[in-house]
PLY file of the C-alpha trace (Angstrom):
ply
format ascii 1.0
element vertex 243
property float x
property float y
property float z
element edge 242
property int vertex1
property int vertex2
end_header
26.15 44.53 10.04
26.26 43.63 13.67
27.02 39.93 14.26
23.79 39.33 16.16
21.96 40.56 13.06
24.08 38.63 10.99
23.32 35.64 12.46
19.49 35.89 12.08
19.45 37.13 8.68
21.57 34.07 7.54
18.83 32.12 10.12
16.07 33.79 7.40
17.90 32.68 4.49
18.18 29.09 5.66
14.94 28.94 6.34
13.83 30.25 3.23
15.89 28.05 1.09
14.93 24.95 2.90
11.41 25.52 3.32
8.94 26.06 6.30
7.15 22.87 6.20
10.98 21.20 6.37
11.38 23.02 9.83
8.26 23.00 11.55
7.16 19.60 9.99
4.40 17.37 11.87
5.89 14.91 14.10
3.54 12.55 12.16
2.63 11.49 8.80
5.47 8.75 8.92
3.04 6.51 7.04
2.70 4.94 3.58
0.42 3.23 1.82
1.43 1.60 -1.44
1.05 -1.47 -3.79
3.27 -4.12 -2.68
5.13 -4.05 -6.66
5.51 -0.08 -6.73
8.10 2.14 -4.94
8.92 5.60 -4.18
5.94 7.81 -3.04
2.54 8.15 -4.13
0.12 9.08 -5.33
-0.38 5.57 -6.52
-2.59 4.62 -9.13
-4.08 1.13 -8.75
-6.60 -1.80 -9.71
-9.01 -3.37 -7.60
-8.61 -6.09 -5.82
-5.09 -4.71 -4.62
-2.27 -5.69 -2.47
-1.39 -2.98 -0.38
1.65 -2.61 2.32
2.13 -0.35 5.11
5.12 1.11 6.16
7.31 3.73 7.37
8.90 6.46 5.55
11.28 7.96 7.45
14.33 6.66 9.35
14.35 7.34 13.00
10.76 6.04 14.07
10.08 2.78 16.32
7.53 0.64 15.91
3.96 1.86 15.06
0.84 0.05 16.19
-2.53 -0.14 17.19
-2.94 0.46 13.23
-6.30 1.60 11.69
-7.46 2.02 8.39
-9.22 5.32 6.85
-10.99 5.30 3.59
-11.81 8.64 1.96
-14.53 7.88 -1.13
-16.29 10.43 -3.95
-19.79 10.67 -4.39
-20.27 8.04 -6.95
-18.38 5.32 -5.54
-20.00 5.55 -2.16
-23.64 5.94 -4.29
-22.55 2.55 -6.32
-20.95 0.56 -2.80
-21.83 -2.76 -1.54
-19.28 -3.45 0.05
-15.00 -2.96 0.67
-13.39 -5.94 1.70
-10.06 -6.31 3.05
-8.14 -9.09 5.09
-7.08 -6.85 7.86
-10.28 -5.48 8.78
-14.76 -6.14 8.81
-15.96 -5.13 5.96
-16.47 -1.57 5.23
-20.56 -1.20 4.06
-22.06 2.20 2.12
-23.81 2.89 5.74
-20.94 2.70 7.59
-19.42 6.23 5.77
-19.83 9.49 6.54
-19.74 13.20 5.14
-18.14 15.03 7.32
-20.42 17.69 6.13
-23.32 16.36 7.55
-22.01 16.82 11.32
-19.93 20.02 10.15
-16.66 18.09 10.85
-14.47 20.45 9.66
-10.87 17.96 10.40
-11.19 14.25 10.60
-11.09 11.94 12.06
-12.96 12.55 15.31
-10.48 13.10 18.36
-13.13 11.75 21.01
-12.68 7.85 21.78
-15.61 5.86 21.12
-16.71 7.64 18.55
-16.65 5.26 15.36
-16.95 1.51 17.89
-16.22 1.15 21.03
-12.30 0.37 20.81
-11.48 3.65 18.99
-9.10 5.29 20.79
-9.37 8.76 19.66
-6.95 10.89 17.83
-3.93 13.93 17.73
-5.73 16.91 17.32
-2.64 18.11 15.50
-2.79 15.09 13.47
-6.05 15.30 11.90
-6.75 15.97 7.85
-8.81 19.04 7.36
-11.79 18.23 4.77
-10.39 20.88 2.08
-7.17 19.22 1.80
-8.89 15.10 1.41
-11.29 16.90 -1.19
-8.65 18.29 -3.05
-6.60 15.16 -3.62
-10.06 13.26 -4.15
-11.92 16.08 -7.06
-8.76 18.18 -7.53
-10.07 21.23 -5.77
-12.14 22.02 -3.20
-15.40 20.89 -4.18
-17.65 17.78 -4.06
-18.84 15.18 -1.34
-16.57 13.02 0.40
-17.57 10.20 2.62
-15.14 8.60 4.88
-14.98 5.84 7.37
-11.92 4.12 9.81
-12.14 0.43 10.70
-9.53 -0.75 13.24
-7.12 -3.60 11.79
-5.62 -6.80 13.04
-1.85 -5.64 12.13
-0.50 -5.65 15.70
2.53 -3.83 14.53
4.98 -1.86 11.96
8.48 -0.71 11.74
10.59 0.51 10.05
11.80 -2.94 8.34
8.82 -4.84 8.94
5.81 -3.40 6.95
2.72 -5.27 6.85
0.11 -6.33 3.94
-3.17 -6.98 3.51
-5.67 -7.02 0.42
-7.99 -4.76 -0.51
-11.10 -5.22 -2.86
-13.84 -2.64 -3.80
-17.55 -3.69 -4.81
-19.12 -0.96 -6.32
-20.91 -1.93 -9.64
-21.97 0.78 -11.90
-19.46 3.15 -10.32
-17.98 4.61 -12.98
-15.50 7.24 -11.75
-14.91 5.02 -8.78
-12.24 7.00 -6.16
-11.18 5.26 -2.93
-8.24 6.84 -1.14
-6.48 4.30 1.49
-4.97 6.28 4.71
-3.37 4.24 7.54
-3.20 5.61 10.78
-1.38 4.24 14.19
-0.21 4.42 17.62
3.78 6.10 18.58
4.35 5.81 22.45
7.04 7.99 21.56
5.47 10.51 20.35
2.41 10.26 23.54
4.06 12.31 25.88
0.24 13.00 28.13
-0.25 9.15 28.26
-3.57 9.52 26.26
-2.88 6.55 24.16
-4.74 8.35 21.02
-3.90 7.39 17.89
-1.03 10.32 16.47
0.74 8.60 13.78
-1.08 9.18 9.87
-0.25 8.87 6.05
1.35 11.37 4.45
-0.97 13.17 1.83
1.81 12.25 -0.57
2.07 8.85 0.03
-1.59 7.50 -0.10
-2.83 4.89 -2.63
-6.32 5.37 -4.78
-7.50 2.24 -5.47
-9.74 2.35 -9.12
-11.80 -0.50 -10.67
-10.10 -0.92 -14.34
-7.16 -0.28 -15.74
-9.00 2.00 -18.45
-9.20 4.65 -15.49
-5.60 4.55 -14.62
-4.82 5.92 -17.71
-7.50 8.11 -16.94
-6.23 9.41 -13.63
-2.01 9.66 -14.73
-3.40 11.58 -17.81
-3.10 14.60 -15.74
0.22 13.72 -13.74
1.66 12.84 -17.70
0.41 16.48 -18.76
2.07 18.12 -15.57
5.21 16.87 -15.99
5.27 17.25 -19.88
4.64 21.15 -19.02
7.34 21.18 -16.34
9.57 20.01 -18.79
8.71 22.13 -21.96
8.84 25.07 -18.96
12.19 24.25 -18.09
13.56 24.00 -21.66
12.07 27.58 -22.03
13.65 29.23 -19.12
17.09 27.88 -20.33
16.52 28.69 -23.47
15.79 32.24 -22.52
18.97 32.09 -20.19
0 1
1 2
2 3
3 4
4 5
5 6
6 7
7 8
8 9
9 10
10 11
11 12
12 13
13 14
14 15
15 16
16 17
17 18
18 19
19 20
20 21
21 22
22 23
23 24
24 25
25 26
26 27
27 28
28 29
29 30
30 31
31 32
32 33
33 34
34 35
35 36
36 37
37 38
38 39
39 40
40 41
41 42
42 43
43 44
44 45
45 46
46 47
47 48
48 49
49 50
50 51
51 52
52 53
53 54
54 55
55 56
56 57
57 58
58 59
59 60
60 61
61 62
62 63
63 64
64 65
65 66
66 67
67 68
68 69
69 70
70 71
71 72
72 73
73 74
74 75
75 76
76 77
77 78
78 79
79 80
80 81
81 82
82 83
83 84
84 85
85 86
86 87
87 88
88 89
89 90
90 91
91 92
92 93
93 94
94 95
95 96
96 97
97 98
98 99
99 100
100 101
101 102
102 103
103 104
104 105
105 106
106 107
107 108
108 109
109 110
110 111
111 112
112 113
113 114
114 115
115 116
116 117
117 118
118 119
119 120
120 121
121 122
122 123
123 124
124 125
125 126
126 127
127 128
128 129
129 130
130 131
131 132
132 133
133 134
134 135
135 136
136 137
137 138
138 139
139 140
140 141
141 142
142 143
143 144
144 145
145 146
146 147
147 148
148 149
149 150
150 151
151 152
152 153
153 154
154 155
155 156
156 157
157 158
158 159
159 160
160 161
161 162
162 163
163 164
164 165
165 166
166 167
167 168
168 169
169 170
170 171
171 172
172 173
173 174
174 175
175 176
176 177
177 178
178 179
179 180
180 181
181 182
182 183
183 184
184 185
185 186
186 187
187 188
188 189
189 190
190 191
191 192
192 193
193 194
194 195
195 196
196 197
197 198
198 199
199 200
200 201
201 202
202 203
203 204
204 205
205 206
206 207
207 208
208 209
209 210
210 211
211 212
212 213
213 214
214 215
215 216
216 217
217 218
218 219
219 220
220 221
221 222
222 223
223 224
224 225
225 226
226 227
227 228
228 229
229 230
230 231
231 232
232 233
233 234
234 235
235 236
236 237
237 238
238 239
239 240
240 241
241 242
């Protein structure tokens, strides 16, 4: 083999082993949003009210602001809302949220500024959650209503070692598979190379926090996280076993 062709098939095999989205990974998504006891990455399962802190992930990032909150809900919380309260924000109310359906929004949220008060900024274009993928983690597949809404905060700031917290509490009486997904989203000069000052930092999709009413339904909602990894390890055992 010819050195050139050497070199790009061990280029293949690298890329392969480490995986695509390792390579070409989104200069974004540095985000977390967790409960200020739990650690690791999500998803997190939690109780309402909540304490909630956001922070970075990954080493290498300055400091993040202009930070906003986006709140993804299912049909029959949003049906059941009065209100979502949290310390960092004005209150979220059922009118305020939005299907994306409705306006055939297809990624959210909106890149224009101005488009959800006057002091939204906009946002990345590359950085923007495409409705399938919210869906998915809300109804585990691609099916169902989701209604969303972003409220800017009054966290100035993040870094790296200094995340922020605020409280979260959900009103929604009579809701009784109650679903809110909590996704920060922020401001990198670094990473605003046009000068368009948009918002282009988000939460990873694997570090966002549901918030649920009771603590019935977070047995509820690990059930199925229990039952994956009790089949990942009964799968394992078999493939050794048949080694």
């Amino acid at each position: 083999m010819r050195p050139c062709a050497r070199i790009i098939a061990i280029a293949i095999v690298f890329l392969l082993v480490i995986g695509p989205s390792t390579v070409f990974a989104t200069p974004g998504c540095v985000l977390y949003v967790k409960p200020t006891g739990g650690g690791g990455t999500g998803p997190y399962v939690i109780a309402s009210p909540a304490t909630l802190e956001i922070g970075i992930k990954a080493s290498g990032h300055g400091t993040i602001t202009t930070i906003w909150l986006m709140l993804i809900l299912n049909d029959d919380t949003r049906t059941n809302l009065v209100e979502i309260r949290t310390t960092v924000t004005d209150d979220f109310l059922q009118g305020d949220f939005m299907n994306p359906e409705n306006v055939q929004e297809s990624r959210i949220p909106r890149t224009a500024q101005g488009q959800y008060d006057a002091s939204y900024p906009g946002y990345k274009f590359s950085e923007q959650y495409t409705v399938s993928a919210l869906k998915s983690h809300i109804y585990g597949s691609n099916t169902g209503t989701i209604w969303y809404f972003v409220r800017k905060t009054t966290i100035s700031s993040i870094s790296r070692n200094s995340p922020a917290t605020f409280i979260l509490t959900v009103d929604a009486p009579g809701a009784t598979q109650m679903k809110v997904m909590v996704l920060a989203l922020g401001y990198s000069s670094a990473l605003d190379h046009k000068g368009t000052e948009e918002l282009n930092e988000c939460t990873s999709l694997g570090a966002y926090t549901f918030v649920v009413p009771q603590i019935a339904s977070v047995f509820l909602a690990l059930a199925p996280i229990a039952a994956l990894g009790l089949y990942t390890y009964k799968q394992k055992k078999t493939n050794r076993n048949v080694a």
